[in-house]
C-alpha positions, -999 to 999 in steps of 0.1 A, spaced: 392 246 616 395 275 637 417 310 617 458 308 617 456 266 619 458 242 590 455 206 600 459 181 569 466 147 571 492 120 548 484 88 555 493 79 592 508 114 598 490 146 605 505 178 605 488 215 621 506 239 608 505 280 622 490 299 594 500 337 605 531 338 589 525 379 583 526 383 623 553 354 624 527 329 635 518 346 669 491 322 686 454 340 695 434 331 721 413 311 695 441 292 682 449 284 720 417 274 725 412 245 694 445 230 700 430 205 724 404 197 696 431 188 673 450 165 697 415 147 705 407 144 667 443 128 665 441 110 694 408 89 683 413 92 646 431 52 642 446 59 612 470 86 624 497 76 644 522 110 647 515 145 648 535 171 635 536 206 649 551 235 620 549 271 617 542 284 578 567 304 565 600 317 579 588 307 615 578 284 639 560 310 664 567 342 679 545 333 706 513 345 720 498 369 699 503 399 726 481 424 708 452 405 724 467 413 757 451 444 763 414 437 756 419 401 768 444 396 801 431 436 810 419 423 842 433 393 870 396 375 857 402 382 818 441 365 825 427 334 848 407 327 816 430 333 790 456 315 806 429 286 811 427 288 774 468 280 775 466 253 796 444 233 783 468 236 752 499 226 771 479 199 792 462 184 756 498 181 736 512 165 769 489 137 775 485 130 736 499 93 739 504 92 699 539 111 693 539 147 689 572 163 671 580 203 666 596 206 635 613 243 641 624 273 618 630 306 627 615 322 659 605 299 686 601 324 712 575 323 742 539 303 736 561 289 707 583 277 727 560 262 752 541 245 727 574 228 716 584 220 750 550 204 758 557 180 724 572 147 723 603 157 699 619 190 690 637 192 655 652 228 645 670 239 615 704 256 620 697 296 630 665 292 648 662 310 679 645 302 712 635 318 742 609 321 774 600 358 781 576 358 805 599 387 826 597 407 799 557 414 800 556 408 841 538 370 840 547 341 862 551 314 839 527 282 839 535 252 864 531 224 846 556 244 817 580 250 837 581 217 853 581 205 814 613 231 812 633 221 842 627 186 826 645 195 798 674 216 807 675 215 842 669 238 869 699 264 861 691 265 824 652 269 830 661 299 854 685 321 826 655 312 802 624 325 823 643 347 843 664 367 815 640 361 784 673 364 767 674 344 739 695 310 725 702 295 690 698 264 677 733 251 688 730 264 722 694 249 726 712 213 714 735 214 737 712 221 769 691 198 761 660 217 746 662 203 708 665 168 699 680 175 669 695 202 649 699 202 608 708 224 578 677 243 569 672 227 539 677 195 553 650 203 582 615 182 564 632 153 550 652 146 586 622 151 604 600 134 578 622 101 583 625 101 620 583 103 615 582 76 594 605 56 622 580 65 650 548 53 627 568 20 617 573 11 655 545 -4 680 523 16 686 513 -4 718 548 1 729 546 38 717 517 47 734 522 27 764 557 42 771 546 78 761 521 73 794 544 58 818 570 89 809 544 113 812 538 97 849 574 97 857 578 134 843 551 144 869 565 133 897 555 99 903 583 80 915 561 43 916 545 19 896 508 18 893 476 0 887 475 21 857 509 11 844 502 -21 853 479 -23 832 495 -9 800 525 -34 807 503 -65 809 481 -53 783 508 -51 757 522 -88 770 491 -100 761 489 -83 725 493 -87 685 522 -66 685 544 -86 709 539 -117 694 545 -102 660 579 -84 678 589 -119 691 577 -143 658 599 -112 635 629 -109 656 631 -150 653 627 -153 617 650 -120 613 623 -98 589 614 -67 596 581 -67 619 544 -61 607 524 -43 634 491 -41 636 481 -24 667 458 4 666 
């Protein structure tokens, strides 16, 4: 596992953790880099059916570690590839069709933010603080993030983020749109840890499927598919419907077994 990660697993749920909490969990270009590793390793591991995202310590991230910047983004070629590096982060956690939640403390500022953004679920305890500061070091943020933004907490919201860097707390960042949830902080792991266990205990053909067609729709596509097509009949024609069905008749709680 590449430096600052830890990825461990607990039964169906796996959780990467940053590991840097001395430098508040700032991302490097390596950590950047293996995040699409641990999406695929989740992604074709069956036993796993969430991901959790967490930052160790007092934080979730401060974002991307920016005293890289000068050896690595020192030139428009050295950027192109470093941002590469970001992308194919964002891009990974995006199409992961097994849930991905952010379960936030602390800083959530910049990368940090964009990695939560580009997750399923956002879950923050009470005095966290979030923000996009792109103007602040002279970048133009990432399409596909600021699409994933605008998404969020619409088009006037996603401008005073990436266009003021100032930044939000946790109430704020509920009420816009950006956080799912907020909780005490000492309330943050078991709330999270049951909506988990809700996610794991539903279909996962549904899960999956759904997380697909949303990811379609978020994109732009305004039309049904082949592909989508596909995941609807698919799912019709599976265990987990008729074990939906057969439970919802005999009123018991359902026994899925789709992997």
């Amino acid at each position: 596992m590449t430096e600052g990660f830890e990825f461990t697993r607990d039964g169906e749920i796996a959780r990467l953790t940053f590991t840097r909490p001395e430098k508040m969990n700032a991302i490097t270009y390596g950590m950047w880099s293996a995040i699409p590793d641990v999406v695929a390793t989740v992604e074709t591991d069956p036993a796993i059916k969430v991901l959790v995202l967490t930052g160790e310590g007092k934080h979730f991230s401060a974002g991307a570690d920016i005293s890289e910047f000068q050896e690595l983004r020192s030139t428009a070629d050295a950027a192109e590839t470093y941002d590469k590096a970001v992308d194919g982060a964002v891009a990974a956690l995006t199409a992961s069709r097994k849930p991905t939640v952010a379960m936030i403390q602390g800083n959530c500022i910049g990368g940090g933010c964009q990695i939560s953004v580009a997750c399923d679920f956002r879950f923050a305890a009470e005095g966290s603080r979030f923000g996009i500061t792109p103007a602040k070091l002279g970048i133009v943020y990432h399409f596909g993030s600021t699409r994933q933004l605008v998404s969020l907490v619409g088009p006037a919201n996603a401008k005073y983020f990436l266009l003021s860097g100032e930044l939000v707390d946790a109430r704020r960042a509920r009420e816009i749109g950006l956080l799912s949830d907020v909780f005490p902080a000492d309330e943050l792991e078991a709330s999270t840890a049951k909506f988990v266990e809700t996610l794991a205990s539903r279909s996962q053909a549904s899960v999956r499927g759904m997380n697909r067609i949303i990811e379609k729709i978020v994109a732009g596509q305004e039309e049904s598919d082949a592909e989508v097509d596909e995941i609807r009949l698919g799912a019709l024609h599976g265990e987990d419907y008729a074990e939906g069905v057969a439970a919802f008749l005999a009123r018991r709680p359902p026994k899925f077994t789709y992997r």
